[in-house]
C-alpha positions in Angstrom: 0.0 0.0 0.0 1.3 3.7 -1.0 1.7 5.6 2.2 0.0 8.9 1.5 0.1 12.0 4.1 -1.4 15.4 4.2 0.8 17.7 6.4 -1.1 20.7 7.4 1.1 23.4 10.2 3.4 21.1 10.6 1.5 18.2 11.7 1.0 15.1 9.6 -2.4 13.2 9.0 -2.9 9.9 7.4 -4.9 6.9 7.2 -7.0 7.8 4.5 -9.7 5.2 3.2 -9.8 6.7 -0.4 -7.4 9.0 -2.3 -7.7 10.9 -5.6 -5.4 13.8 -7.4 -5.2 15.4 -10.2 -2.0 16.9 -12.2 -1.8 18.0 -15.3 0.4 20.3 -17.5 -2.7 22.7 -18.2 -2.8 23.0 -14.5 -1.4 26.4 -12.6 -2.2 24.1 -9.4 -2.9 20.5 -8.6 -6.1 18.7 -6.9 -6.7 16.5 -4.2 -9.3 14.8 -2.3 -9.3 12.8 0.3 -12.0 10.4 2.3 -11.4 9.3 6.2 -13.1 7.7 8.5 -14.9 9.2 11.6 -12.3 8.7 13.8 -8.7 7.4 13.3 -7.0 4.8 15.3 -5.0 5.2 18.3 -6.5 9.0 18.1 -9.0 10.0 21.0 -10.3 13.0 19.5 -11.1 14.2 15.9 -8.5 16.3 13.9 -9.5 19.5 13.4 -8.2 21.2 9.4 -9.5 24.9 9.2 -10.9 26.0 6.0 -8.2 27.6 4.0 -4.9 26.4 5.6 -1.8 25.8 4.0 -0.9 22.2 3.1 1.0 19.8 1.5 -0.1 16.2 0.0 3.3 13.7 0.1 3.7 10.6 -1.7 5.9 8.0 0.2 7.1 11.2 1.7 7.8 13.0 -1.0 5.5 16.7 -1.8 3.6 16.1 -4.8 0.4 18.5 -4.6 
């Protein structure tokens, strides 16, 4: 399985159940989405991602969006 992590203010989510991007050479800017789960394991409250904040999508730990 691909390990794929969104890093948003310098913390790192992941455990996605479905992931989907976009890239392409007509793009200014890619496209991601990304489906979870209602809770995540081993966390005992939800994350919380404001609207609007900065963020990164890796790839095997590697920035691609």
């Amino acid at each position: 399985m691909v390990d794929v992590e969104l890093k948003v203010g310098g913390k790192i989510y992941s455990g996605w159940s479905a992931v989907r991007t976009q890239r392409g050479l007509e793009q200014a800017a890619g496209a991601f989405s990304l489906q979870l789960t209602e809770r995540w394991p081993g966390q005992p409250q939800r994350w919380v991602i404001e609207p609007g904040a900065e963020c990164q999508l890796l790839l095997e730990g590697n920035p691609i969006i």
